[in-house]
C-alpha positions as CSV (number, residue, x, y, z in Angstrom):
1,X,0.0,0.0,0.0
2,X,2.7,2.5,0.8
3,X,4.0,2.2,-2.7
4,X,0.7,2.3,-4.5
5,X,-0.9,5.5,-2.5
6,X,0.6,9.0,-2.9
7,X,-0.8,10.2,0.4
8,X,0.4,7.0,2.3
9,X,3.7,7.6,3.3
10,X,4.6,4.7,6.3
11,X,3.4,2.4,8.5
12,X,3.8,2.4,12.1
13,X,2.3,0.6,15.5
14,X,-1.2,-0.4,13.4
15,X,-1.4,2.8,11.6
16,X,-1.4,4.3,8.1
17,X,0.2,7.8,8.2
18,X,0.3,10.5,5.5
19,X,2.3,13.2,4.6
20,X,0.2,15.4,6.6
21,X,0.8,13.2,9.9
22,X,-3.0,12.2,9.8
23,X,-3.2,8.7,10.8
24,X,-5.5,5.9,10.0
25,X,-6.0,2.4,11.8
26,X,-4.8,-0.3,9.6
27,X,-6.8,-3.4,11.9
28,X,-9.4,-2.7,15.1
29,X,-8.7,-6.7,15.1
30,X,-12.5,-7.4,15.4
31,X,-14.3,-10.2,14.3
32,X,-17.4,-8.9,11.2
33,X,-20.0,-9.9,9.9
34,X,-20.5,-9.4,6.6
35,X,-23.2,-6.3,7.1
36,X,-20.2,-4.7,9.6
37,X,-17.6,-5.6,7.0
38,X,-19.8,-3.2,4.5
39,X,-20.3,-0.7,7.0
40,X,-17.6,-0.1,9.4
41,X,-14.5,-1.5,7.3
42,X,-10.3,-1.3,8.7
43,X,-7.8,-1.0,6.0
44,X,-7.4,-4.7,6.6
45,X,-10.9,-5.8,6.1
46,X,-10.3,-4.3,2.7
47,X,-8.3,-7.1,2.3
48,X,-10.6,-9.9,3.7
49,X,-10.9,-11.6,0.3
50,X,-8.6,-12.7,-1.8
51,X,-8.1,-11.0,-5.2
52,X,-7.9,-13.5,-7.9
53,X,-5.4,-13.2,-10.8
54,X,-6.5,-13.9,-14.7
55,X,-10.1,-13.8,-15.9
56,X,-12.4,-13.3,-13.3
57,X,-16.0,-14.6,-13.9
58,X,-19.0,-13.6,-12.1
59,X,-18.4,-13.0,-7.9
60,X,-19.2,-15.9,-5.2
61,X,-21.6,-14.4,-2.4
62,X,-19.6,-12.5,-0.1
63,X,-16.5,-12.2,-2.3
64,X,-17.0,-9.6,-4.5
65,X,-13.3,-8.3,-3.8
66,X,-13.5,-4.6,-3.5
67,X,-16.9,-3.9,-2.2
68,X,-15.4,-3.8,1.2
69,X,-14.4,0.3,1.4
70,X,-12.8,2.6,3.8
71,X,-14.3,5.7,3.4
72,X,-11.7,7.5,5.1
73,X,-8.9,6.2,3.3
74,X,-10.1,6.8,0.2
75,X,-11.4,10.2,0.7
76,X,-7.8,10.9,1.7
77,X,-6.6,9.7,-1.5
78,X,-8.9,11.5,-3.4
79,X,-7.7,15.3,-1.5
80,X,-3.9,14.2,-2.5
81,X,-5.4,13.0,-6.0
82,X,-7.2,16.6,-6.2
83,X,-4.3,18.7,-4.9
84,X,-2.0,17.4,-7.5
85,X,-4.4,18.2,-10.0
86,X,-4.7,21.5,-8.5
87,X,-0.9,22.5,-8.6
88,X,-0.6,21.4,-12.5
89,X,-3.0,23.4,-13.3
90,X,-6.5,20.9,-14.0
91,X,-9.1,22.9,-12.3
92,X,-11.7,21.9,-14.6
93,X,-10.9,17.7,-14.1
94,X,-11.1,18.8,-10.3
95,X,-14.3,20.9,-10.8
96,X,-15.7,17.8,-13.1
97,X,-14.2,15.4,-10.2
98,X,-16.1,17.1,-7.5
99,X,-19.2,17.3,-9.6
100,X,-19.1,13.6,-10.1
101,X,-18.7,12.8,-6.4
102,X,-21.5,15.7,-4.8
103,X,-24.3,14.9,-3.6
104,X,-25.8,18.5,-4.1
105,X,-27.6,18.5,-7.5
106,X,-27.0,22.2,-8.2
107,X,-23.3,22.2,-7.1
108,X,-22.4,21.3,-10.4
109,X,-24.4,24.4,-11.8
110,X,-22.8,27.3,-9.2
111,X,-19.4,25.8,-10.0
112,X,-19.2,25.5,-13.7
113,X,-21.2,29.3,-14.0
114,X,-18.6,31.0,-12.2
């Protein structure tokens, strides 16, 4: 993970830390369920099923590999993601980035007719 995320930048006593010091827990070492896997993942439980390599056909029950999501984590990546963007200069893939992920039907409206 640390060489695969830009905001990741080390590992240390069960937590993820970025470049700006935040830190995330990698395992709360409970046992889930598979609704509490869904709902309240670690960055481990990302890992609770096994990618498989090849051709992949259609997903077992309870092994679609990357359904199970920190929100956290990836939110994080997405502010580095948008920030690099940012300083080179791509406003508009952030503005069309943001407008993807918004809840807020207008938002896309007040940003673009600025």
């Amino acid at each position: 993970m640390l060489h695969s995320f830009k905001g990741t930048n080390k590992f240390d006593s069960n937590y993820l830390i970025s470049g700006d010091s935040s830190r995330l827990l990698f395992d709360d070492a409970k046992q889930k369920s598979v609704d509490e896997l869904l709902e309240n993942p670690d960055m481990k439980d990302m890992f609770a099923y096994s990618y498989p390599k090849g051709k992949v056909g259609i997903p077992v029950k309870f092994q679609d590999t990357g359904r199970i999501r920190n929100g956290d984590f990836f939110k994080k990546e997405l502010s580095t993601f948008l920030k690099s963007m940012a300083l080179s200069g791509m406003a508009n893939g952030i503005i069309m980035i943001q407008c993807t992920l918004s809840t807020d039907r207008n938002y896309c409206t007040k940003k673009i007719s600025k």
